[in-house]
N, CA, C and O atoms as a Maestro MAE file, in Angstrom:
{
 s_m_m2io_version
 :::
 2.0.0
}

f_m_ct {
 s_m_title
 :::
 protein
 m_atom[308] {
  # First column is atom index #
  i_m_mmod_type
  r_m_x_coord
  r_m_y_coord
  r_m_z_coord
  i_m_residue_number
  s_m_chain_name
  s_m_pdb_residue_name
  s_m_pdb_atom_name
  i_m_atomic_number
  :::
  1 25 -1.849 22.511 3.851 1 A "UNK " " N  " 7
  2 3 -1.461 21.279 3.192 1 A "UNK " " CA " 6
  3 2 -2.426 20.977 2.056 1 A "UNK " " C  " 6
  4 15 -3.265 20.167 2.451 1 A "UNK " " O  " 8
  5 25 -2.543 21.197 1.272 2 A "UNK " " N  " 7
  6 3 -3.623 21.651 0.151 2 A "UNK " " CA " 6
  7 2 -2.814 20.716 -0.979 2 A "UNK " " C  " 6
  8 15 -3.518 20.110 -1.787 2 A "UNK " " O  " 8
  9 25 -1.456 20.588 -1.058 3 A "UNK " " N  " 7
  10 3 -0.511 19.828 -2.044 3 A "UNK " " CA " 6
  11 2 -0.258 18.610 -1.645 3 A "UNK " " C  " 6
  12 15 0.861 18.223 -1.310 3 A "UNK " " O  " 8
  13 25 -1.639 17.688 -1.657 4 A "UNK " " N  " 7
  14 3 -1.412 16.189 -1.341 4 A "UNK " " CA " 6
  15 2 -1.926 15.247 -2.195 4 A "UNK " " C  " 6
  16 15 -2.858 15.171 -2.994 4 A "UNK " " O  " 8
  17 25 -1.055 14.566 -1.792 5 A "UNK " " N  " 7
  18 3 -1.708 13.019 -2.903 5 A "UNK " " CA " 6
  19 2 -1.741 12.125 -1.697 5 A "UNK " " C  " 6
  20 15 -1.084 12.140 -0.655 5 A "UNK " " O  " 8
  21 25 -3.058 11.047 -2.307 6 A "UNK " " N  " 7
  22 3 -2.902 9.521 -1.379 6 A "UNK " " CA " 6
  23 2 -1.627 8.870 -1.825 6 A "UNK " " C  " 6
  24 15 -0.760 9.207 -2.631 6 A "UNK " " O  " 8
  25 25 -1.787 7.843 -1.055 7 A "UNK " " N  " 7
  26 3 -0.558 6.768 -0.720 7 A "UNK " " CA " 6
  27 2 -0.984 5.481 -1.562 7 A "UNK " " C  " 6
  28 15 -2.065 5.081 -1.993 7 A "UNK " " O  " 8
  29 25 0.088 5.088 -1.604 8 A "UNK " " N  " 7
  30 3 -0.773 3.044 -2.488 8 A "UNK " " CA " 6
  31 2 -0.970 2.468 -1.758 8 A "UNK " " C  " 6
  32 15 -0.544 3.012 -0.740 8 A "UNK " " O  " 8
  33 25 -1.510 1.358 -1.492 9 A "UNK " " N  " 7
  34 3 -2.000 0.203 -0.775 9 A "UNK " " CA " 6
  35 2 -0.929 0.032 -0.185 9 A "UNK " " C  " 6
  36 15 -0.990 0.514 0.946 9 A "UNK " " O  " 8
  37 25 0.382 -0.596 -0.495 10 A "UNK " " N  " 7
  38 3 1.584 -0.557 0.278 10 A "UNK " " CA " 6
  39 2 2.109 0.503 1.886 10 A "UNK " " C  " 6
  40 15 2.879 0.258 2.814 10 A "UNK " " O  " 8
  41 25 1.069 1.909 1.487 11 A "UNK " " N  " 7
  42 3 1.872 2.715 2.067 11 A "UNK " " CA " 6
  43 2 0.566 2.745 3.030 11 A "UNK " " C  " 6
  44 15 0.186 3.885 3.295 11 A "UNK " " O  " 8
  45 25 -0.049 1.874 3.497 12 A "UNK " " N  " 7
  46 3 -0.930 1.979 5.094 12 A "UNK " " CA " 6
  47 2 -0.483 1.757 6.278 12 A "UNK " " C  " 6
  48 15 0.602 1.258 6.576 12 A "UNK " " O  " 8
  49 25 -1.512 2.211 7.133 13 A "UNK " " N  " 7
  50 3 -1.310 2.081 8.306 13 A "UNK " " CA " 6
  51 2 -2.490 1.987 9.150 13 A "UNK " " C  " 6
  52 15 -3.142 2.912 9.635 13 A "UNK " " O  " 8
  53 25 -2.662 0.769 9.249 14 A "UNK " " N  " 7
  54 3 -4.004 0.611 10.086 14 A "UNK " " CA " 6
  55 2 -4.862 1.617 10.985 14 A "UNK " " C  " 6
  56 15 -4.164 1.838 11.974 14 A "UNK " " O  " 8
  57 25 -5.959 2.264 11.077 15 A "UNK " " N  " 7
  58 3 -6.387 2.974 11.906 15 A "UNK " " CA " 6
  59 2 -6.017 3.778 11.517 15 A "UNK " " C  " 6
  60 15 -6.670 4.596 12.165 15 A "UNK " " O  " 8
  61 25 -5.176 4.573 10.650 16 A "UNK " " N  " 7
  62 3 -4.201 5.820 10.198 16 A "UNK " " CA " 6
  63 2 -4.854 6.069 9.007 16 A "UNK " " C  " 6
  64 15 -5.291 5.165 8.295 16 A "UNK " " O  " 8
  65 25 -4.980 7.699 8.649 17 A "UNK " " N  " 7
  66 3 -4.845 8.143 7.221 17 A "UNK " " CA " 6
  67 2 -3.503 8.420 6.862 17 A "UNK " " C  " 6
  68 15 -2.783 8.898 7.739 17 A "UNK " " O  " 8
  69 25 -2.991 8.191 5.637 18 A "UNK " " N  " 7
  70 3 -1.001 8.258 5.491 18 A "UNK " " CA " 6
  71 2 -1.640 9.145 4.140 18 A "UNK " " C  " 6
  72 15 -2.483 8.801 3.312 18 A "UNK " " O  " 8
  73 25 -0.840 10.479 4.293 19 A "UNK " " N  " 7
  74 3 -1.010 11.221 2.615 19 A "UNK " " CA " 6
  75 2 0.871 11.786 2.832 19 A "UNK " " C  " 6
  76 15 1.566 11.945 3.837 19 A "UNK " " O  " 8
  77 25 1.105 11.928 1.548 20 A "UNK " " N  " 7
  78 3 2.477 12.399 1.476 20 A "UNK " " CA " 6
  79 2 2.208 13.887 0.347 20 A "UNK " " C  " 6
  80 15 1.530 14.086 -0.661 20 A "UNK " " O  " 8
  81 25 2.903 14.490 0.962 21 A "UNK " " N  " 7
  82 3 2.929 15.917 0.719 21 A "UNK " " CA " 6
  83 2 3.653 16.167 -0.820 21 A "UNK " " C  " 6
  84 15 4.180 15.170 -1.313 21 A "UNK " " O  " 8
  85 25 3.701 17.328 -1.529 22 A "UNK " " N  " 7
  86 3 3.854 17.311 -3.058 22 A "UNK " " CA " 6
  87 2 5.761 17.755 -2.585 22 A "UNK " " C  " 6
  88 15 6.766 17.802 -3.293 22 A "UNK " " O  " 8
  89 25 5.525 18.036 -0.916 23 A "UNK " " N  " 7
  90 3 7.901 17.758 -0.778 23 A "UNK " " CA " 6
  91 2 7.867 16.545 -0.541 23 A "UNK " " C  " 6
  92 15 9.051 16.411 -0.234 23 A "UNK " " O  " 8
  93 25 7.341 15.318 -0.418 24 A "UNK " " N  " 7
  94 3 7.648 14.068 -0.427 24 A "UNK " " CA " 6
  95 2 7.579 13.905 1.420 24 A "UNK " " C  " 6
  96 15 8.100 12.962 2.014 24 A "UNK " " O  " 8
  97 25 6.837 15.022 2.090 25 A "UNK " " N  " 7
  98 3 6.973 14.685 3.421 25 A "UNK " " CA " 6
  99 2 5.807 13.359 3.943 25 A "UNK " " C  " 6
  100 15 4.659 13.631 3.593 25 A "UNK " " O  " 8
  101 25 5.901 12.362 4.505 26 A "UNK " " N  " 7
  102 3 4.792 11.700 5.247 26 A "UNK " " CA " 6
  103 2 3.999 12.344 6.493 26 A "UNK " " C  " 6
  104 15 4.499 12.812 7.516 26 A "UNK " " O  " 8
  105 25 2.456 12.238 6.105 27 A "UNK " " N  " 7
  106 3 2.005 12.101 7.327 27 A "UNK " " CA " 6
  107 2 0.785 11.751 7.551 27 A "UNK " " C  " 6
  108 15 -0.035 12.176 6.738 27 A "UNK " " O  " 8
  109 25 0.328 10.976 8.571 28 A "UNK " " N  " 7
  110 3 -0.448 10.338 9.449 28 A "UNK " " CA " 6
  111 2 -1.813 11.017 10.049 28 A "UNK " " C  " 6
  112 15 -1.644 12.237 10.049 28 A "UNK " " O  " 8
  113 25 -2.727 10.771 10.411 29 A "UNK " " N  " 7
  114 3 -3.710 11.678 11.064 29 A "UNK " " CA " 6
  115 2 -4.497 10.560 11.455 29 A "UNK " " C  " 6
  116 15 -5.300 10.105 10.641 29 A "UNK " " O  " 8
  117 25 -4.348 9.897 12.926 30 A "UNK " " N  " 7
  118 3 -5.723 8.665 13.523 30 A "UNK " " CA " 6
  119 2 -6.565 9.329 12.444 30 A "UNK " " C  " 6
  120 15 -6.623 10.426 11.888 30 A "UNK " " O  " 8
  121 25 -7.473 7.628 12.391 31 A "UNK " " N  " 7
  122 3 -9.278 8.605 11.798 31 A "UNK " " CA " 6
  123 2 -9.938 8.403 12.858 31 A "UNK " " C  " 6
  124 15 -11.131 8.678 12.730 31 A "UNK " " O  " 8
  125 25 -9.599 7.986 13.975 32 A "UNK " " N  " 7
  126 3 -10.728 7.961 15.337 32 A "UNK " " CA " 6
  127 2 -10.032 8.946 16.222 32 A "UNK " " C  " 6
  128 15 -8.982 9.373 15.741 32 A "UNK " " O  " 8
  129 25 -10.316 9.344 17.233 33 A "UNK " " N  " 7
  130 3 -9.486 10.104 18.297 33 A "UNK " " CA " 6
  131 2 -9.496 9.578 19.170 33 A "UNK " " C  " 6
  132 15 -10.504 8.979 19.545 33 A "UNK " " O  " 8
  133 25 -8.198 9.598 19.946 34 A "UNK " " N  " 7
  134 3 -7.797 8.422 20.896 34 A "UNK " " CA " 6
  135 2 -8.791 8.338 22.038 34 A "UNK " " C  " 6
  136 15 -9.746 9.113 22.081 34 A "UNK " " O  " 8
  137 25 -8.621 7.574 22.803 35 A "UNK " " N  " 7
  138 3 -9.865 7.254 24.314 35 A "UNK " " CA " 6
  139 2 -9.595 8.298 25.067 35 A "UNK " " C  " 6
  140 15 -8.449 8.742 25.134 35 A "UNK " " O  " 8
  141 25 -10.951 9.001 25.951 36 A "UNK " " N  " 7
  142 3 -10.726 10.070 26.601 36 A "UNK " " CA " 6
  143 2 -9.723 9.923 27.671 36 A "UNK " " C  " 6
  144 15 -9.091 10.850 28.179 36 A "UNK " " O  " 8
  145 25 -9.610 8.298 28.054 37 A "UNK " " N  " 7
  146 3 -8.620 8.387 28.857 37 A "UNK " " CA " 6
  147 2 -7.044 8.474 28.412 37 A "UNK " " C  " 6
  148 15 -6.093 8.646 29.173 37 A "UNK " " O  " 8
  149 25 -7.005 8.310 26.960 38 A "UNK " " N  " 7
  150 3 -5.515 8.489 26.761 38 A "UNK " " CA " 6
  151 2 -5.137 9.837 26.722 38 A "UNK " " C  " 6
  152 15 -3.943 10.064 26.527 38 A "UNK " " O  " 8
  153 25 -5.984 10.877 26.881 39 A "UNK " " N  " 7
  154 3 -5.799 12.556 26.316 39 A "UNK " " CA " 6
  155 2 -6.184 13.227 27.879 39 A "UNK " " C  " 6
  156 15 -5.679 14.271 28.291 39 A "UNK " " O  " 8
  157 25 -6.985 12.562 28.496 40 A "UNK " " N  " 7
  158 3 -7.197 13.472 29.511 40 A "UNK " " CA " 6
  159 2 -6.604 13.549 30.607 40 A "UNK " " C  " 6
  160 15 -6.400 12.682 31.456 40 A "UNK " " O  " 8
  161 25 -6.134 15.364 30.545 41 A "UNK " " N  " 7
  162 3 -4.810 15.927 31.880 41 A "UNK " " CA " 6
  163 2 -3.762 15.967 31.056 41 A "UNK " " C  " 6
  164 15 -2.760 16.349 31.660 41 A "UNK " " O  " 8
  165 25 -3.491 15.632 29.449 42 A "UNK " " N  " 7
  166 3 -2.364 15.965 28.693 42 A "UNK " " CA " 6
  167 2 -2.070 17.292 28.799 42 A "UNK " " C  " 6
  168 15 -2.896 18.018 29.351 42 A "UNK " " O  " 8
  169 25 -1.226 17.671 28.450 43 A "UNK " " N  " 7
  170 3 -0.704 19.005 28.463 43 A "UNK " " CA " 6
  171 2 -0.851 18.836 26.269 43 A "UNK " " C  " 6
  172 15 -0.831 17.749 25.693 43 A "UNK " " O  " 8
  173 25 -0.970 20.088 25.613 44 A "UNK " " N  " 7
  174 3 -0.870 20.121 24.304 44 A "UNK " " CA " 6
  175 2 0.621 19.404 23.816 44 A "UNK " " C  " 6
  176 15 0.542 18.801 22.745 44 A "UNK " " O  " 8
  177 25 1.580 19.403 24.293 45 A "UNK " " N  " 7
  178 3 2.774 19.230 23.697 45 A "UNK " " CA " 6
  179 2 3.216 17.859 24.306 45 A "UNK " " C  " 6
  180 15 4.392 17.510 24.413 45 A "UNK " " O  " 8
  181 25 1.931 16.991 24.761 46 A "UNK " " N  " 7
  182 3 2.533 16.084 25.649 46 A "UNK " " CA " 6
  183 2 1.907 14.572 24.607 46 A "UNK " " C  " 6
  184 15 0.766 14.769 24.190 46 A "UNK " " O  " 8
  185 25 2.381 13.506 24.285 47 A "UNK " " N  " 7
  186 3 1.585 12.326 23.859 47 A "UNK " " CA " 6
  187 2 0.433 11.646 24.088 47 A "UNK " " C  " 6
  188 15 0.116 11.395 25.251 47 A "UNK " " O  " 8
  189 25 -0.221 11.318 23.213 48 A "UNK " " N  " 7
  190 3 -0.453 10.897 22.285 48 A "UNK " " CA " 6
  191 2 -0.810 12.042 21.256 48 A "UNK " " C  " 6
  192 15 -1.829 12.625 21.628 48 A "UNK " " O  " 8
  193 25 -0.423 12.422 20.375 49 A "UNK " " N  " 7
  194 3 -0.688 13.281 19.591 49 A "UNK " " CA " 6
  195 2 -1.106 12.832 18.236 49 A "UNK " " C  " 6
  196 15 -0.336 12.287 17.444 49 A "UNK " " O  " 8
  197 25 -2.619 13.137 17.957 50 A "UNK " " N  " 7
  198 3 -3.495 12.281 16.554 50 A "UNK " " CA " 6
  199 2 -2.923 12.519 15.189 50 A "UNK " " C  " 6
  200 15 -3.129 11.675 14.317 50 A "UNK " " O  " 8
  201 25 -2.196 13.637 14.921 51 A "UNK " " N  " 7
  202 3 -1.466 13.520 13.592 51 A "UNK " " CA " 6
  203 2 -0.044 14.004 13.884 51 A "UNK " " C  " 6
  204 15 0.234 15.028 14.508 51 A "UNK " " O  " 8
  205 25 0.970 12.979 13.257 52 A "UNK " " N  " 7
  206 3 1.969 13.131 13.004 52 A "UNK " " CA " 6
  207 2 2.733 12.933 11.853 52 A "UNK " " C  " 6
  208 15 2.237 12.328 10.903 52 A "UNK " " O  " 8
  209 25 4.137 13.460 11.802 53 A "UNK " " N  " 7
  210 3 4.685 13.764 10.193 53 A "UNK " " CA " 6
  211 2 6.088 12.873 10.461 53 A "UNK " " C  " 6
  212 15 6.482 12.550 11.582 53 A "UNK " " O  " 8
  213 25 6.724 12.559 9.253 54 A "UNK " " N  " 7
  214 3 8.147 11.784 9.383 54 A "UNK " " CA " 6
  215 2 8.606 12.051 7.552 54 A "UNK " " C  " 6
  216 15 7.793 12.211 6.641 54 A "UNK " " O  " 8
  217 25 10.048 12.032 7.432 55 A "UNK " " N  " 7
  218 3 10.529 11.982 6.502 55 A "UNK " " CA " 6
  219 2 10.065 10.239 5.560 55 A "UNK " " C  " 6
  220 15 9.841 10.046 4.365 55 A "UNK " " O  " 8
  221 25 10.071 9.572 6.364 56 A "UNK " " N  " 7
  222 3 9.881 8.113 5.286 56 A "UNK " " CA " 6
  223 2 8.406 7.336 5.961 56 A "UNK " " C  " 6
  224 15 7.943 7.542 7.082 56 A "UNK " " O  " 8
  225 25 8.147 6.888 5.453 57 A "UNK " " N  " 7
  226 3 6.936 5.881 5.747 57 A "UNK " " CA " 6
  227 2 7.427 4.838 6.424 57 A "UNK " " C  " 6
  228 15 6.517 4.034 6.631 57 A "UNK " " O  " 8
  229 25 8.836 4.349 7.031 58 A "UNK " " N  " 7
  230 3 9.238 3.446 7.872 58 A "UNK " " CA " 6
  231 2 9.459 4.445 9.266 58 A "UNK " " C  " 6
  232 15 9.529 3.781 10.301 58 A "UNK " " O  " 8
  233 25 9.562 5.749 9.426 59 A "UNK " " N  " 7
  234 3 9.733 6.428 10.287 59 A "UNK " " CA " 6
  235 2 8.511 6.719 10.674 59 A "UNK " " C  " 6
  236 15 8.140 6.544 11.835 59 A "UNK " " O  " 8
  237 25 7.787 7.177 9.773 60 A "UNK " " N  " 7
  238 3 6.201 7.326 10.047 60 A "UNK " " CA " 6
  239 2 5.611 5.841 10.957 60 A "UNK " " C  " 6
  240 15 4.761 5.734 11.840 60 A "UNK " " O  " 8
  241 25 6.027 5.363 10.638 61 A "UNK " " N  " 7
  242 3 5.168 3.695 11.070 61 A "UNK " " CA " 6
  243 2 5.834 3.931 12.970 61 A "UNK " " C  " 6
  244 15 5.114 3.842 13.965 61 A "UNK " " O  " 8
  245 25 6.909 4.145 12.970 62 A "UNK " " N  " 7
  246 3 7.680 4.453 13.996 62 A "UNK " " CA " 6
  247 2 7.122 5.170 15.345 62 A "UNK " " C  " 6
  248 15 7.123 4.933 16.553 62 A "UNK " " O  " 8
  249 25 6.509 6.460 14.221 63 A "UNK " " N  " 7
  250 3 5.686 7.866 15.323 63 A "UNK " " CA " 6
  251 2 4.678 7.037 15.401 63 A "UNK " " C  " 6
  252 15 4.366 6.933 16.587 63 A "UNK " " O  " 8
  253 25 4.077 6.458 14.792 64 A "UNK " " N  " 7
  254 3 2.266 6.685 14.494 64 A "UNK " " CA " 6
  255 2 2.308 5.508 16.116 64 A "UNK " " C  " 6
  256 15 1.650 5.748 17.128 64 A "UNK " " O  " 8
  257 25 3.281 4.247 15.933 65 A "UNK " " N  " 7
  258 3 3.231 3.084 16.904 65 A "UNK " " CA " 6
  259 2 3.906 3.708 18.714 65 A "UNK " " C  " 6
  260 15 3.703 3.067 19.745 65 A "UNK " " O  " 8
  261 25 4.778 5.209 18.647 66 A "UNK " " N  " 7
  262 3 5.246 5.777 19.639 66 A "UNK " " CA " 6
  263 2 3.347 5.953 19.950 66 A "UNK " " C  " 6
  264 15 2.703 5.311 20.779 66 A "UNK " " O  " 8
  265 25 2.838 6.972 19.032 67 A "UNK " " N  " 7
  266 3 1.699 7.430 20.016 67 A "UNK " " CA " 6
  267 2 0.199 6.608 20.104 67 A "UNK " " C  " 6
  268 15 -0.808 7.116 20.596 67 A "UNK " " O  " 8
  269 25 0.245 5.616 19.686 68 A "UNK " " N  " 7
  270 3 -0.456 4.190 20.345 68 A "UNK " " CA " 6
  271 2 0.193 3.663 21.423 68 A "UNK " " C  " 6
  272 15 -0.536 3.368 22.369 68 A "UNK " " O  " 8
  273 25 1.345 3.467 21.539 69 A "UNK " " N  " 7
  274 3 2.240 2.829 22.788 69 A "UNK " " CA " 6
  275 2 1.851 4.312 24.040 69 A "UNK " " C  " 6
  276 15 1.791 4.005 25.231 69 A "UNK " " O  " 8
  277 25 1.669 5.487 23.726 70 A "UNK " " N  " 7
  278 3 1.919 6.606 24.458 70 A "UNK " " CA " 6
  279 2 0.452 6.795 25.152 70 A "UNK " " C  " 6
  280 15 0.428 7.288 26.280 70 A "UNK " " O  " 8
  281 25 -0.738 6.430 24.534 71 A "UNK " " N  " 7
  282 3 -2.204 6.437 24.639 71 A "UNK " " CA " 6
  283 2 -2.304 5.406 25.155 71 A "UNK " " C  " 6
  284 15 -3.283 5.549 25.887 71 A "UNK " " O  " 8
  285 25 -1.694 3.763 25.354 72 A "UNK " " N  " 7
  286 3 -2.285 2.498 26.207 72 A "UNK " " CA " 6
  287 2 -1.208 2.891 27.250 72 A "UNK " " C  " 6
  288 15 -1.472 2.144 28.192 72 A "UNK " " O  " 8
  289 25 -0.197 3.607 27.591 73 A "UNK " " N  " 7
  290 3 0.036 3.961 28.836 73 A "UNK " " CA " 6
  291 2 -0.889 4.432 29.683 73 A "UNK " " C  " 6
  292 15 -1.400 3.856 30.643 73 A "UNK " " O  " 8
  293 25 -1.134 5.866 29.138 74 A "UNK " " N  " 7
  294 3 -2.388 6.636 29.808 74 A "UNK " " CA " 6
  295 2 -3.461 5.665 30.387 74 A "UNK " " C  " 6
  296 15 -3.671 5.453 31.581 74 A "UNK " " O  " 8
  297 25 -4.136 5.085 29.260 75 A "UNK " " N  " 7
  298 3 -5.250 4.041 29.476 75 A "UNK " " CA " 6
  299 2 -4.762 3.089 30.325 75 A "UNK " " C  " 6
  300 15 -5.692 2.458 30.827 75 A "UNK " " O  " 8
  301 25 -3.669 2.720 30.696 76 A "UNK " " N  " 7
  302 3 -3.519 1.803 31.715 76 A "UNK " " CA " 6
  303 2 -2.622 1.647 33.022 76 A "UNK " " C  " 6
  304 15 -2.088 0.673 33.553 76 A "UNK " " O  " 8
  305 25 -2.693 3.472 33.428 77 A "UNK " " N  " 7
  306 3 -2.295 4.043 34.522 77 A "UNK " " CA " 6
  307 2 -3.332 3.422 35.968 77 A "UNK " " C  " 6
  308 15 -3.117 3.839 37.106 77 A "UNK " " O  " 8
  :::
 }
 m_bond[307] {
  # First column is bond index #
  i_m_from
  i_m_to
  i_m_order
  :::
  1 1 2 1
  2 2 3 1
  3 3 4 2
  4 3 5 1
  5 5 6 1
  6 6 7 1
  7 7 8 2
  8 7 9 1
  9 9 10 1
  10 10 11 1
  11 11 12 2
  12 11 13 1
  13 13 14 1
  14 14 15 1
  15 15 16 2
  16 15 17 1
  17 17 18 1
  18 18 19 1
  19 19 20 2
  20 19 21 1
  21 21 22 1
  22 22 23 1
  23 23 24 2
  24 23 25 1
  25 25 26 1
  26 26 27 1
  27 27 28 2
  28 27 29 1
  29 29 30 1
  30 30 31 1
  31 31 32 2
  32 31 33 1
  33 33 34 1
  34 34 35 1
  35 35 36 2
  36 35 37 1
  37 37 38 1
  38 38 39 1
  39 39 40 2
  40 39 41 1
  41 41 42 1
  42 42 43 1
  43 43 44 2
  44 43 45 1
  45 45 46 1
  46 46 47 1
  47 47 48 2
  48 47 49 1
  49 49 50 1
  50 50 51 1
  51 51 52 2
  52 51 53 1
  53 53 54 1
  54 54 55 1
  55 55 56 2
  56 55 57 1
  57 57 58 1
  58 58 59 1
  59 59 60 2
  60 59 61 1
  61 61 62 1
  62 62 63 1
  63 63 64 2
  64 63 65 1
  65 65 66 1
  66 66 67 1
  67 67 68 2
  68 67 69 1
  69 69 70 1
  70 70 71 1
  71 71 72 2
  72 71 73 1
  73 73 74 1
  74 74 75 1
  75 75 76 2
  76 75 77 1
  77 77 78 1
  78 78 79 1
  79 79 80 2
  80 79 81 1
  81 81 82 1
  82 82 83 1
  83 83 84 2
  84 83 85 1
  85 85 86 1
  86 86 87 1
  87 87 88 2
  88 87 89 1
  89 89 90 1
  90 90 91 1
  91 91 92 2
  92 91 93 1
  93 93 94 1
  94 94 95 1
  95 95 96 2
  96 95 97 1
  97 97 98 1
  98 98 99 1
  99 99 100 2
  100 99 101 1
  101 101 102 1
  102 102 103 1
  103 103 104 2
  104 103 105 1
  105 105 106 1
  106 106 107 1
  107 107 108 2
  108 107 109 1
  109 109 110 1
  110 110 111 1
  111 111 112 2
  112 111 113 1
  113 113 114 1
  114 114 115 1
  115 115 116 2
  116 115 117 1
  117 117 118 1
  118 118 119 1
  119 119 120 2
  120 119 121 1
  121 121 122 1
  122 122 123 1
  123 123 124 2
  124 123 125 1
  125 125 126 1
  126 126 127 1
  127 127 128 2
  128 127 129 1
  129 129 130 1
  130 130 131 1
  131 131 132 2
  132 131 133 1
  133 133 134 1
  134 134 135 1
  135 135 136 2
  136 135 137 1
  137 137 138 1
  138 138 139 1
  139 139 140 2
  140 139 141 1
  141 141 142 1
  142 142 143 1
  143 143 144 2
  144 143 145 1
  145 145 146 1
  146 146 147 1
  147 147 148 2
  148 147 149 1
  149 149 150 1
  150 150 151 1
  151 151 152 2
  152 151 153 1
  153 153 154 1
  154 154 155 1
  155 155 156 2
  156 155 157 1
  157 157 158 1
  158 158 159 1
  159 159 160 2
  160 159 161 1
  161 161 162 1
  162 162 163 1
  163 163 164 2
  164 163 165 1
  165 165 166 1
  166 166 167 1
  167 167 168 2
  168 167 169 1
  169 169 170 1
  170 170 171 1
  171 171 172 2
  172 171 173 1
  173 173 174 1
  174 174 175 1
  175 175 176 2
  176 175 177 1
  177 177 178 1
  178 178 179 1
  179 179 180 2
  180 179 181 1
  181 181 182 1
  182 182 183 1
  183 183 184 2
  184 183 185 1
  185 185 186 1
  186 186 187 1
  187 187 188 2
  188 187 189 1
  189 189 190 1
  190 190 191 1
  191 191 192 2
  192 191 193 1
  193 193 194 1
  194 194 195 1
  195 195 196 2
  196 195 197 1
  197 197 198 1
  198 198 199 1
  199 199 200 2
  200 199 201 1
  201 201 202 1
  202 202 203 1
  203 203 204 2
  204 203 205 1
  205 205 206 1
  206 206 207 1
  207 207 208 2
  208 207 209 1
  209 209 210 1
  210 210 211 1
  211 211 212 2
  212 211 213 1
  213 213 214 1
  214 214 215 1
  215 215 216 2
  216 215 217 1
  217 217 218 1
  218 218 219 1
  219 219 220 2
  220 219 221 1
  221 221 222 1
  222 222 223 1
  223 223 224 2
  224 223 225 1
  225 225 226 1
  226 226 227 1
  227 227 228 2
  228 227 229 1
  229 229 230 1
  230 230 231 1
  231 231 232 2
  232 231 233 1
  233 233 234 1
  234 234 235 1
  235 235 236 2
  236 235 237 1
  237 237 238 1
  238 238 239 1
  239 239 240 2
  240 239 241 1
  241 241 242 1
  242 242 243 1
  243 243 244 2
  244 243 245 1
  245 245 246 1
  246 246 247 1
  247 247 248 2
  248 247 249 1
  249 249 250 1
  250 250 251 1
  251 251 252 2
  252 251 253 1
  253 253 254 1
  254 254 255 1
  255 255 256 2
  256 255 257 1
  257 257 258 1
  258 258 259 1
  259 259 260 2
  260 259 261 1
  261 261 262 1
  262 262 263 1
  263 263 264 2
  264 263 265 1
  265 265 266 1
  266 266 267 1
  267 267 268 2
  268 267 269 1
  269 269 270 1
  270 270 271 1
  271 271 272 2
  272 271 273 1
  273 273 274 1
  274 274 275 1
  275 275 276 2
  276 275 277 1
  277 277 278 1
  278 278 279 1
  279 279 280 2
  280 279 281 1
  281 281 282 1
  282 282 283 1
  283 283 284 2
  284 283 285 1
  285 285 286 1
  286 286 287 1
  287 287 288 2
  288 287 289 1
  289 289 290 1
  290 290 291 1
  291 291 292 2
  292 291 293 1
  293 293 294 1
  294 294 295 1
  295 295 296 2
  296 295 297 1
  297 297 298 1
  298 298 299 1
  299 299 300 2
  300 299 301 1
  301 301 302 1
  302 302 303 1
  303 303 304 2
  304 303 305 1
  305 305 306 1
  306 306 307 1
  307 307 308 2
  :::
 }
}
């Protein structure tokens, strides 16, 4: 991913880095990594997952809030 530009002020996401790709793809990357308790005993393919991608920045907002909702599960098993 070497073909990126930042986002405008408009296009944040709290706690999130948002860069959109030079195909117009969105994506996300936490800048912290989630609590050991939201990750630990995950399987790789399982949630909370720290960077994710979406066609629009309203879909993006979508994933990024699935794997915060997916990490205070864990944390509050």
């Amino acid at each position: 991913m070497d073909d990126v530009r930042p986002t405008s002020a408009g296009q944040t996401i709290p706690g999130w880095r948002v860069i959109v790709s030079d195909a117009g793809r969105y994506w996300a990357s936490r800048r912290e990594p989630f609590p050991d308790d939201a990750t630990q005993g995950a399987a790789l393919n399982v949630p909370p997952f720290r960077t994710v991608d979406a066609d629009t920045l309203d879909e993006l907002r979508a994933e990024v809030e699935r794997q915060e909702t997916a990490a205070a599960g864990r944390v509050n098993r």
